[in-house]
PASEBA-1860 file (N, C-alpha, C; in nm, 3 decimals):
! residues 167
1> XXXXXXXX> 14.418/19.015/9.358/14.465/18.920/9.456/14.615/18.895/9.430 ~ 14.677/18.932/9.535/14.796/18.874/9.541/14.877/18.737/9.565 ~ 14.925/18.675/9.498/15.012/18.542/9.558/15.182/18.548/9.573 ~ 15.186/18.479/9.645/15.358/18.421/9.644/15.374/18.292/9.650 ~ 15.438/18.252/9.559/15.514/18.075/9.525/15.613/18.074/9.598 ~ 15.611/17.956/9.678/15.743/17.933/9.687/15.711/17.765/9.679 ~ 15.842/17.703/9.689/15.847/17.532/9.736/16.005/17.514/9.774 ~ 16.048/17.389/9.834/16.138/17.329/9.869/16.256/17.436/9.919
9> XXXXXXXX> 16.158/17.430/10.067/16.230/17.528/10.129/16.342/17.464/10.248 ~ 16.299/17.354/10.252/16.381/17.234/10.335/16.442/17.333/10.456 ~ 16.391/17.346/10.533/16.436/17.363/10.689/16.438/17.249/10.747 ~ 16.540/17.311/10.869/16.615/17.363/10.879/16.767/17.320/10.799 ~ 16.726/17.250/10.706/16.839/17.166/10.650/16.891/17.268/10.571 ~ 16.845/17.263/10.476/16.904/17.411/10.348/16.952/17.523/10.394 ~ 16.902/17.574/10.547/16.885/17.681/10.526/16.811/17.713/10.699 ~ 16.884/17.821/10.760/16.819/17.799/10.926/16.670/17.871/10.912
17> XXXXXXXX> 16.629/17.942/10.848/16.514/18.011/10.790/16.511/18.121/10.704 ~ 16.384/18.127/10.655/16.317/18.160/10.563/16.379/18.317/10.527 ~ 16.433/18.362/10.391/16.494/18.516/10.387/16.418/18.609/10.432 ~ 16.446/18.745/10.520/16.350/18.848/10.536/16.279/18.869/10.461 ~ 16.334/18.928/10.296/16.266/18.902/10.176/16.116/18.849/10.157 ~ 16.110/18.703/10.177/16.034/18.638/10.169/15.919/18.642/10.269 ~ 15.957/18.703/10.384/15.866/18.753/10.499/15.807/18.885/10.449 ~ 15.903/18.953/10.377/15.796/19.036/10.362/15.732/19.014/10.227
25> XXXXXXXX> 15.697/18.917/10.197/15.637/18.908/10.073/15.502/18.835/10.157 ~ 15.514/18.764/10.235/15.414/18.694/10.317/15.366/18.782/10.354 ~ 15.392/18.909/10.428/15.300/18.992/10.461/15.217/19.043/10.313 ~ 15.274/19.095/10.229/15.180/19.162/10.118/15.047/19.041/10.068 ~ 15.060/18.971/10.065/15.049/18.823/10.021/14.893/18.824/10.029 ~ 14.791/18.809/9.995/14.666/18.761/9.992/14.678/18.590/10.029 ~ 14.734/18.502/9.946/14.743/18.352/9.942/14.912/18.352/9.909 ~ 14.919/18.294/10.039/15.100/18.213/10.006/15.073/18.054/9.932
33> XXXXXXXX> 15.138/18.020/9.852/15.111/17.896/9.841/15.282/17.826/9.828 ~ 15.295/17.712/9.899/15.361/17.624/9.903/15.360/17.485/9.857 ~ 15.455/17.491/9.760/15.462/17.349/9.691/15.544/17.252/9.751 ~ 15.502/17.238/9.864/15.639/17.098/9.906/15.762/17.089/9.949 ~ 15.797/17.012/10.040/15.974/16.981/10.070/15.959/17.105/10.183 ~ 15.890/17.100/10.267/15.881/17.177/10.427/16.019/17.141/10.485 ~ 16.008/16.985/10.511/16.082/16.953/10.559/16.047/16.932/10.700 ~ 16.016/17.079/10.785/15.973/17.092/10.885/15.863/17.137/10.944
41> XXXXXXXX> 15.774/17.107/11.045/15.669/17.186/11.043/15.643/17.313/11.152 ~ 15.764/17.322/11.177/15.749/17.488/11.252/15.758/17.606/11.122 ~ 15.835/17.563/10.995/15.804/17.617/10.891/15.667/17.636/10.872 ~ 15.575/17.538/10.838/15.443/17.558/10.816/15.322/17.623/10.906 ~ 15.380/17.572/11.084/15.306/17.653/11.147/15.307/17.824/11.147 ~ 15.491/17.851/11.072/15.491/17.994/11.093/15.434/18.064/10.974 ~ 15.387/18.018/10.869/15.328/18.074/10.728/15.177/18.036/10.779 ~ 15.147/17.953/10.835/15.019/17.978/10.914/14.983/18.065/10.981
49> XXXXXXXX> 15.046/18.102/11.057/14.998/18.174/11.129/15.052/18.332/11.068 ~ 15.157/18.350/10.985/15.160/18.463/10.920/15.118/18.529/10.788 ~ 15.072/18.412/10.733/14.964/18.442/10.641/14.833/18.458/10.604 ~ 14.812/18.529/10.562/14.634/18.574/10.520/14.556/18.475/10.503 ~ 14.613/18.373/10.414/14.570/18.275/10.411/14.692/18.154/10.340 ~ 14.696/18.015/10.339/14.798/17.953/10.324/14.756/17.856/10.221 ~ 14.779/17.820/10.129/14.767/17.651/10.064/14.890/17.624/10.012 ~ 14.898/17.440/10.088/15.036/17.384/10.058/15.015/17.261/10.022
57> XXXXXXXX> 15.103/17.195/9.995/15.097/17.051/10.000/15.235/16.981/10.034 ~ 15.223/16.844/10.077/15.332/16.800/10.104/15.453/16.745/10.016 ~ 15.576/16.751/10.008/15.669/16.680/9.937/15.717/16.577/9.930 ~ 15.794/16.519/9.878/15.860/16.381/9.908/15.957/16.373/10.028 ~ 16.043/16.514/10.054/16.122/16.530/10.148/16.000/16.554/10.315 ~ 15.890/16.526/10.319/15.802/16.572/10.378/15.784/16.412/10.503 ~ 15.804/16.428/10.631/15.736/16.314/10.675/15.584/16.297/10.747 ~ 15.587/16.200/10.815/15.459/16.212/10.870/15.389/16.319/10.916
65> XXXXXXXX> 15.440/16.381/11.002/15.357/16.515/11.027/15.292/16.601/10.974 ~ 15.393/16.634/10.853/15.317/16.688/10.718/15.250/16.676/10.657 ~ 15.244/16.518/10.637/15.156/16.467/10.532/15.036/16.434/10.637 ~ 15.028/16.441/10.731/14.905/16.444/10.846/14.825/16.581/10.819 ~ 14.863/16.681/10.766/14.839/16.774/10.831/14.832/16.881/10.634 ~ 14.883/16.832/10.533/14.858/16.883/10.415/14.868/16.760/10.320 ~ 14.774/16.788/10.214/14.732/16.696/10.140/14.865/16.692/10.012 ~ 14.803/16.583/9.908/14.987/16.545/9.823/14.941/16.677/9.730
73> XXXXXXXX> 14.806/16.730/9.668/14.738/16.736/9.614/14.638/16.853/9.607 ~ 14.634/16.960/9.597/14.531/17.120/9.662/14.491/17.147/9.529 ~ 14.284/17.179/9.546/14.275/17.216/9.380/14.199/17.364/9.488 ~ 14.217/17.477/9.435/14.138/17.531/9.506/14.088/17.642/9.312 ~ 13.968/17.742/9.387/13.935/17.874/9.272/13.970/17.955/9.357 ~ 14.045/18.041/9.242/14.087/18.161/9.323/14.055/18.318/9.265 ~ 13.918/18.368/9.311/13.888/18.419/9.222/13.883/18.421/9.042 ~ 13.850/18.312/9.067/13.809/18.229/8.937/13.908/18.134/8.860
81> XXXXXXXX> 14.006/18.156/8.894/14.104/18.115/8.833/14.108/17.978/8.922 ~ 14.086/17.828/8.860/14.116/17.700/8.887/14.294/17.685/8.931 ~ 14.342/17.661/9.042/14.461/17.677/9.069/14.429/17.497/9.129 ~ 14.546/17.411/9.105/14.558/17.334/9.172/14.798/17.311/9.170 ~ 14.754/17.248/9.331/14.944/17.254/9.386/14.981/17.126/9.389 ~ 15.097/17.079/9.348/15.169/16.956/9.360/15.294/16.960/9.384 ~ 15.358/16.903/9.432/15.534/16.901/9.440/15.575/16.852/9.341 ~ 15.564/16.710/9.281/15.618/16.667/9.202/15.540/16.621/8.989
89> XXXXXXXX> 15.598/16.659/8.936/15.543/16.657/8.804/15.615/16.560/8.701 ~ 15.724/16.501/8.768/15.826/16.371/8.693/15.894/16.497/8.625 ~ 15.961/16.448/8.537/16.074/16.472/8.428/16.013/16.585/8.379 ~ 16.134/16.695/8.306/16.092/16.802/8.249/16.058/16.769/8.083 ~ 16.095/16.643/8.051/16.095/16.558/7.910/15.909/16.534/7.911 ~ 15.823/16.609/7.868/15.692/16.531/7.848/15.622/16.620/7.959 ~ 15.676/16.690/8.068/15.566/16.762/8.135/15.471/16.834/8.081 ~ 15.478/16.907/7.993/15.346/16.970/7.878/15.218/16.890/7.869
97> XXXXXXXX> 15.248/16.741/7.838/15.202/16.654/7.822/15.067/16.566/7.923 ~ 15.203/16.577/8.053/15.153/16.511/8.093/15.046/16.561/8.238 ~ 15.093/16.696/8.231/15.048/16.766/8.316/14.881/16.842/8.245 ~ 14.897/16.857/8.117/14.759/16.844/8.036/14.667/16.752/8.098 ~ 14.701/16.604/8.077/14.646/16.514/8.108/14.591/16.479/8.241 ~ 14.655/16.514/8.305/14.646/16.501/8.486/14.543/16.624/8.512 ~ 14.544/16.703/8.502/14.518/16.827/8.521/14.423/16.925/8.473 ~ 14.302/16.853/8.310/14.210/16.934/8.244/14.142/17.024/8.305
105> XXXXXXXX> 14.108/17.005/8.411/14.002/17.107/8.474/14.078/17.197/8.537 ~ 14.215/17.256/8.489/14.244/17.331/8.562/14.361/17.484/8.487 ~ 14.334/17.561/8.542/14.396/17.701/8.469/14.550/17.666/8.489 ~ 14.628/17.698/8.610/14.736/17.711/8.640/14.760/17.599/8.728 ~ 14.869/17.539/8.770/14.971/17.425/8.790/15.103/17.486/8.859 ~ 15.081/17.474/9.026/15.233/17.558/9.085/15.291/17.381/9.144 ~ 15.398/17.409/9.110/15.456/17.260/9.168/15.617/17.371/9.190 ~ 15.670/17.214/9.248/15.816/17.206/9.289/15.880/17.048/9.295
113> XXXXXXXX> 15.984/17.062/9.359/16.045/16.948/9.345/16.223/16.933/9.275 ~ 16.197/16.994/9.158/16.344/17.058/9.071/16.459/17.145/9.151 ~ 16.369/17.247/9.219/16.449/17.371/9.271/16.467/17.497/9.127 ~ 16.394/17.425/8.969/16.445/17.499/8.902/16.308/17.595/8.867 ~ 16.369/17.701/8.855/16.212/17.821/8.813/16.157/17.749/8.693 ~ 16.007/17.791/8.661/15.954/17.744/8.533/15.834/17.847/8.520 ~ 15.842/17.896/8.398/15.722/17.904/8.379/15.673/17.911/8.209 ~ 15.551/17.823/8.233/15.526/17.776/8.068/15.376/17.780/8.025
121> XXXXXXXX> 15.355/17.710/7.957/15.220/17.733/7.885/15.191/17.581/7.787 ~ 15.131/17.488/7.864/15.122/17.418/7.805/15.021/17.401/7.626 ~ 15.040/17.288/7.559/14.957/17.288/7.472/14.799/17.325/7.445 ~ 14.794/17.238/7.549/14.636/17.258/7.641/14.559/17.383/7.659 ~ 14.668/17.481/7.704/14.698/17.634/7.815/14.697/17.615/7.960 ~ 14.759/17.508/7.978/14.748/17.499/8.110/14.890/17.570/8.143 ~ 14.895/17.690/8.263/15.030/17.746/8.291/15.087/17.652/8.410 ~ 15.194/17.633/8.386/15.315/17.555/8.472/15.393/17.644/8.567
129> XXXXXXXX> 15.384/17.663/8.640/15.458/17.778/8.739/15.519/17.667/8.854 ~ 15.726/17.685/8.857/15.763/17.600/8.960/15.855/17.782/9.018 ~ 15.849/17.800/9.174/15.911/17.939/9.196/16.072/17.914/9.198 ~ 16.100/17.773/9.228/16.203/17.747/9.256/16.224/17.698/9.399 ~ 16.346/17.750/9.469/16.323/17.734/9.596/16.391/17.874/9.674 ~ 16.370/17.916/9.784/16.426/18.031/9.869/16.538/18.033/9.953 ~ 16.555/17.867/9.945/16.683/17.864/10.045/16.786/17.758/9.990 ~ 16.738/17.691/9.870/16.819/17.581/9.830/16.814/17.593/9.645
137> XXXXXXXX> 16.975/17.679/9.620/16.966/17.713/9.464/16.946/17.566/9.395 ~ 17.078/17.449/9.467/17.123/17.385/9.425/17.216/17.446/9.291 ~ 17.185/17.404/9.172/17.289/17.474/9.044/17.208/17.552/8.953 ~ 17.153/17.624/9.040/17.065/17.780/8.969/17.186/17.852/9.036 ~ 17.185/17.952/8.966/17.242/18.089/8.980/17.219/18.148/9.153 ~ 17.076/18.162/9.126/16.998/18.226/9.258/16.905/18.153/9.305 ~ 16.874/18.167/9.485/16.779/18.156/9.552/16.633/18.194/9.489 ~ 16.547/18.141/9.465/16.423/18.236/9.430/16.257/18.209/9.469
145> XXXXXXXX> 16.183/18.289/9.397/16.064/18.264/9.445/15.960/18.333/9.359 ~ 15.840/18.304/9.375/15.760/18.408/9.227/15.629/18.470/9.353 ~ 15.611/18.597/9.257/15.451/18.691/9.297/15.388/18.646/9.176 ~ 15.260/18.619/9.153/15.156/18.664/9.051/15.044/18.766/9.128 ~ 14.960/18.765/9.012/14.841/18.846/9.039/14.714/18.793/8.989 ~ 14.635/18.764/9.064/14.491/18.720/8.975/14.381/18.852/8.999 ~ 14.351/18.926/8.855/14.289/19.041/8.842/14.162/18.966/8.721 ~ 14.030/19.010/8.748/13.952/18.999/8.657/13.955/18.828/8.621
153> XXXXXXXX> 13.937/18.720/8.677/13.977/18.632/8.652/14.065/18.568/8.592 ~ 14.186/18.642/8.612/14.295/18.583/8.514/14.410/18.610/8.604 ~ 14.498/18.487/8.563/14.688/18.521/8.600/14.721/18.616/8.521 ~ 14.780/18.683/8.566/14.875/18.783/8.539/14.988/18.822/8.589 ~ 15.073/18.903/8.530/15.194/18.934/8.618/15.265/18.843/8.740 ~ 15.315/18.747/8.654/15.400/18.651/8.733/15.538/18.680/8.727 ~ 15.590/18.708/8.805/15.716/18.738/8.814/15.863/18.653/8.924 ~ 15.944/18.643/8.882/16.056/18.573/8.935/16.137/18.683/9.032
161> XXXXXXX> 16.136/18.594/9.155/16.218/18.711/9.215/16.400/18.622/9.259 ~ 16.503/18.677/9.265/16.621/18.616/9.264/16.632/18.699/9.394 ~ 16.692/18.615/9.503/16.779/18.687/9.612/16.875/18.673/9.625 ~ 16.932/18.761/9.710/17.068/18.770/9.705/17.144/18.663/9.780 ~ 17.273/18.620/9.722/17.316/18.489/9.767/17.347/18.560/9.899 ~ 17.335/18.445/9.971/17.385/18.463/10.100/17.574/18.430/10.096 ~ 17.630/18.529/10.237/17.778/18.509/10.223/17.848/18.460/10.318
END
Protein backbone atom coordinates (compact mmCIF):
# COMPACT_ATOMS: atom_id res chain seq x y z
CA UNK A 1 0.00 0.00 0.00
CA UNK A 2 1.01 3.15 -0.94
CA UNK A 3 0.67 6.62 0.95
CA UNK A 4 1.43 10.28 0.54
CA UNK A 5 1.69 12.91 3.51
CA UNK A 6 1.17 15.97 3.06
CA UNK A 7 -0.30 18.99 5.53
CA UNK A 8 -0.52 22.77 5.56
CA UNK A 9 -1.06 23.32 2.25
CA UNK A 10 -2.96 26.67 2.84
CA UNK A 11 -4.67 27.58 -0.44
CA UNK A 12 -5.06 29.61 -2.02
CA UNK A 13 -3.01 31.68 0.35
CA UNK A 14 0.56 30.02 0.22
CA UNK A 15 0.31 29.07 -2.87
CA UNK A 16 -2.44 29.20 -6.07
CA UNK A 17 -2.24 25.25 -6.12
CA UNK A 18 -1.05 22.20 -5.38
CA UNK A 19 2.70 21.27 -7.39
CA UNK A 20 2.24 18.91 -10.48
CA UNK A 21 4.60 16.83 -8.47
CA UNK A 22 2.27 16.27 -5.90
CA UNK A 23 -0.56 15.38 -8.41
CA UNK A 24 1.25 12.96 -9.54
CA UNK A 25 1.92 11.41 -6.42
CA UNK A 26 -1.97 11.48 -5.80
CA UNK A 27 -2.37 9.51 -8.66
CA UNK A 28 0.17 6.60 -7.55
CA UNK A 29 -1.28 6.96 -4.10
CA UNK A 30 -3.44 4.10 -2.57
CA UNK A 31 -4.38 6.62 0.64
CA UNK A 32 -3.48 10.40 0.47
CA UNK A 33 -3.56 11.57 3.84
CA UNK A 34 -3.78 15.15 4.93
CA UNK A 35 -2.86 16.68 8.07
CA UNK A 36 -4.50 20.04 8.23
CA UNK A 37 -4.35 23.84 7.32
CA UNK A 38 -6.60 23.23 3.86
CA UNK A 39 -7.40 26.40 4.27
CA UNK A 40 -9.76 25.84 1.47
CA UNK A 41 -12.17 23.43 0.49
CA UNK A 42 -11.97 23.20 -3.25
CA UNK A 43 -8.51 21.86 -2.13
CA UNK A 44 -10.20 19.01 -0.39
CA UNK A 45 -12.94 18.47 -2.82
CA UNK A 46 -10.10 18.07 -5.49
CA UNK A 47 -8.02 15.21 -3.46
CA UNK A 48 -11.47 13.79 -3.17
CA UNK A 49 -12.30 13.31 -5.92
CA UNK A 50 -8.69 12.50 -7.19
CA UNK A 51 -7.84 10.15 -4.85
CA UNK A 52 -8.22 6.45 -4.34
CA UNK A 53 -9.04 7.10 -1.27
CA UNK A 54 -8.52 10.29 1.16
CA UNK A 55 -8.09 10.74 5.11
CA UNK A 56 -7.70 14.23 6.54
CA UNK A 57 -8.35 16.22 9.26
CA UNK A 58 -8.88 19.71 9.97
CA UNK A 59 -6.33 22.49 11.12
CA UNK A 60 -6.33 25.44 13.10
CA UNK A 61 -5.99 27.56 9.89
CA UNK A 62 -9.24 25.50 8.91
CA UNK A 63 -12.84 27.20 9.17
CA UNK A 64 -16.19 26.10 9.37
CA UNK A 65 -16.60 24.26 6.37
CA UNK A 66 -13.86 22.09 7.06
CA UNK A 67 -14.33 21.32 10.24
CA UNK A 68 -18.08 20.41 9.06
CA UNK A 69 -16.93 18.16 6.82
CA UNK A 70 -13.37 16.46 8.52
CA UNK A 71 -12.86 15.53 11.91
CA UNK A 72 -9.82 17.34 14.42
CA UNK A 73 -8.86 13.71 14.84
CA UNK A 74 -8.73 10.26 12.13
CA UNK A 75 -7.69 6.83 13.73
CA UNK A 76 -8.01 4.53 10.91
CA UNK A 77 -5.99 0.43 10.24
CA UNK A 78 -4.31 0.37 7.41
CA UNK A 79 -3.59 -2.85 6.55
CA UNK A 80 -2.77 -3.43 9.92
CA UNK A 81 -0.88 -0.81 10.74
CA UNK A 82 -2.95 1.55 13.50
CA UNK A 83 -2.47 5.02 11.76
CA UNK A 84 -4.13 7.86 13.48
CA UNK A 85 -3.91 12.03 11.87
CA UNK A 86 -3.74 15.27 13.74
CA UNK A 87 -2.55 18.73 12.82
CA UNK A 88 -1.36 19.83 15.87
CA UNK A 89 1.07 18.03 18.56
CA UNK A 90 2.21 21.39 20.75
CA UNK A 91 5.91 22.05 21.04
CA UNK A 92 8.69 19.96 19.61
CA UNK A 93 10.13 20.15 23.54
CA UNK A 94 8.25 16.85 25.05
CA UNK A 95 6.47 15.58 21.83
CA UNK A 96 7.99 11.96 22.37
CA UNK A 97 6.28 12.21 25.43
CA UNK A 98 3.44 13.39 24.94
CA UNK A 99 2.34 11.96 21.89
CA UNK A 100 3.10 8.37 23.70
CA UNK A 101 0.57 9.34 26.00
CA UNK A 102 -2.21 10.61 23.78
CA UNK A 103 -1.79 8.05 21.40
CA UNK A 104 -1.02 4.15 23.01
CA UNK A 105 -3.10 2.33 20.77
CA UNK A 106 -1.46 3.43 17.98
CA UNK A 107 1.60 2.49 15.42
CA UNK A 108 2.27 5.70 13.51
CA UNK A 109 1.28 9.51 14.19
CA UNK A 110 1.14 11.88 10.76
CA UNK A 111 0.51 15.43 11.97
CA UNK A 112 1.38 18.98 10.80
CA UNK A 113 1.14 22.30 11.87
CA UNK A 114 5.22 23.28 12.04
CA UNK A 115 5.68 23.17 8.21
CA UNK A 116 8.86 21.34 9.53
CA UNK A 117 9.58 17.56 8.19
CA UNK A 118 9.86 15.00 11.09
CA UNK A 119 10.38 11.83 11.38
CA UNK A 120 11.01 9.93 14.71
CA UNK A 121 10.47 7.11 16.86
CA UNK A 122 9.18 7.66 19.97
CA UNK A 123 10.14 5.94 23.37
CA UNK A 124 7.02 4.04 23.30
CA UNK A 125 7.70 3.19 19.25
CA UNK A 126 5.28 5.20 18.34
CA UNK A 127 6.55 6.79 14.71
CA UNK A 128 6.01 10.62 14.37
CA UNK A 129 5.81 11.48 10.72
CA UNK A 130 5.12 15.53 9.99
CA UNK A 131 5.66 15.75 5.64
CA UNK A 132 6.02 19.25 6.04
CA UNK A 133 4.17 21.35 3.76
CA UNK A 134 4.02 21.54 -0.39
CA UNK A 135 3.45 25.01 -0.82
CA UNK A 136 4.55 26.85 2.33
CA UNK A 137 8.56 26.21 3.25
CA UNK A 138 8.32 29.01 5.59
CA UNK A 139 12.35 28.69 6.89
CA UNK A 140 12.96 25.12 5.56
CA UNK A 141 15.16 25.00 2.76
CA UNK A 142 12.39 23.23 0.58
CA UNK A 143 8.77 22.75 -0.19
CA UNK A 144 8.04 19.10 0.78
CA UNK A 145 6.08 16.12 1.30
CA UNK A 146 6.59 12.26 2.27
CA UNK A 147 5.59 8.58 0.42
CA UNK A 148 5.63 5.56 2.83
CA UNK A 149 4.76 2.08 2.26
CA UNK A 150 2.78 -0.30 4.41
CA UNK A 151 3.99 -3.97 3.28
CA UNK A 152 3.29 -7.05 5.51
CA UNK A 153 1.92 -5.01 8.25
CA UNK A 154 4.45 -2.64 8.74
CA UNK A 155 5.72 1.10 7.76
CA UNK A 156 8.29 1.09 5.74
CA UNK A 157 10.11 3.14 3.37
CA UNK A 158 9.21 6.59 4.32
CA UNK A 159 10.73 8.94 2.43
CA UNK A 160 11.02 12.89 2.14
CA UNK A 161 10.47 14.38 -0.99
CA UNK A 162 11.93 18.25 -1.52
CA UNK A 163 10.57 20.26 -4.56
CA UNK A 164 11.84 22.45 -6.43
CA UNK A 165 11.57 26.06 -5.27
CA UNK A 166 9.43 27.79 -7.28
CA UNK A 167 10.89 31.11 -9.30
Amino acid sequence: MRLLLVADTHLPKRAKELPAQVWDEVAKADVVVHAGDWVDVDTLDALEARSARLIGVYGNNDGPELRKRLPEVERETLEGVRVAVVHETGDAKGRAARCDALYPDVDVLIFGHSHIPWDTVTPGGLRLLNPGSPTDRRRQPFCTYQTAEIKNGRLGDVELHELPRRG
